[in-house]
VEXDREN-2710 file (C-alpha; in Angstrom, 1 decimal):
% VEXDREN-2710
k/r/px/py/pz
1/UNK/-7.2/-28.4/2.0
2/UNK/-7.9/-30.4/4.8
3/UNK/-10.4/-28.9/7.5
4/UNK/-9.3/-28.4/10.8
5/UNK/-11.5/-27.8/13.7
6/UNK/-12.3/-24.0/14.6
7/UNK/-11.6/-24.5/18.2
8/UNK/-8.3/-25.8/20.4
9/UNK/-9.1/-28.5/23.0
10/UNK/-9.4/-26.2/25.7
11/UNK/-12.5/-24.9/23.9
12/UNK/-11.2/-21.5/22.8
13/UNK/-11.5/-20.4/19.2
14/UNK/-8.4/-21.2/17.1
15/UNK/-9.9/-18.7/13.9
16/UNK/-13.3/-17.2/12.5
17/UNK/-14.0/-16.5/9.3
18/UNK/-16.2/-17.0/6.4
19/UNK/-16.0/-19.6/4.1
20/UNK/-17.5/-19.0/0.1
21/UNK/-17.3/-22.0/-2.6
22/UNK/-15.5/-23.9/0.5
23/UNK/-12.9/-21.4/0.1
24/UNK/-11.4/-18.7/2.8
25/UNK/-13.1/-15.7/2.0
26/UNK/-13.5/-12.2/3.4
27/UNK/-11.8/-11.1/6.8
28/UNK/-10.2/-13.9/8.9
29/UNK/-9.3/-13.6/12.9
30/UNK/-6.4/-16.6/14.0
31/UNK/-6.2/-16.6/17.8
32/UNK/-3.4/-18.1/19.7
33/UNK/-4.2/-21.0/22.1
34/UNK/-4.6/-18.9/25.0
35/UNK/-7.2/-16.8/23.2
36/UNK/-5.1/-13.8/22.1
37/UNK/-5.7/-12.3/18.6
38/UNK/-2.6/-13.2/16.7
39/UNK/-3.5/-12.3/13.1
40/UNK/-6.0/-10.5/11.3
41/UNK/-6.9/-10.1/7.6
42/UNK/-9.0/-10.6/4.1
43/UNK/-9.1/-13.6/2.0
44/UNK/-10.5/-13.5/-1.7
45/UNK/-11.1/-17.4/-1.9
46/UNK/-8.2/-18.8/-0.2
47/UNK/-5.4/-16.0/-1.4
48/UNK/-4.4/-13.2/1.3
49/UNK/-5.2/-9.7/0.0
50/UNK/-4.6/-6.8/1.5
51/UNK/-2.7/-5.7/4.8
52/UNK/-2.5/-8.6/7.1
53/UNK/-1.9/-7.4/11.2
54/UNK/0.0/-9.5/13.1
55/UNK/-0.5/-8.8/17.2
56/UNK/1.6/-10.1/20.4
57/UNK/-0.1/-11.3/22.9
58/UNK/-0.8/-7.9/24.6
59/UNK/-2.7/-7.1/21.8
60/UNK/0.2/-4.3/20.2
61/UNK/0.4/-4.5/16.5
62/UNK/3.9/-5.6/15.6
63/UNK/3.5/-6.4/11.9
64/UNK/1.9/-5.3/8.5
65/UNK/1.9/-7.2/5.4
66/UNK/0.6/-6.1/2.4
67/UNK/-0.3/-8.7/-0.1
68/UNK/-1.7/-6.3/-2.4
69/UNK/-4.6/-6.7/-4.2
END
């Protein structure tokens, strides 16, 4: 997986999360470029788990995925 830089060029944060075993673990934030939460949910090492929210840029929830356990 190739590493991409946490923030855009304009300085904002493009996700956050926590990384285990260089992996994508535990809850993930991905923000669009003009800093607006986009998406929101849990990683167990680098597989999507659980209900994933996916936000406009308002912030209203328009979307749940569950990936299950």
């Amino acid at each position: 997986m190739t590493e991409r830089s946490p923030f855009y060029e304009n300085g904002l944060a493009r996700f956050k999360g926590d990384y285990s075993d260089g992996k994508m673990h535990g809850f993930w934030q991905f923000f669009r470029k003009d800093g607006s939460l986009m998406r929101s949910g849990t990683f167990d090492h680098d597989r999507q788990i659980g209900v994933w929210k996916t936000f406009d840029r308002e912030g209203k929830l328009v979307k749940e995925t569950d990936f299950g356990d």
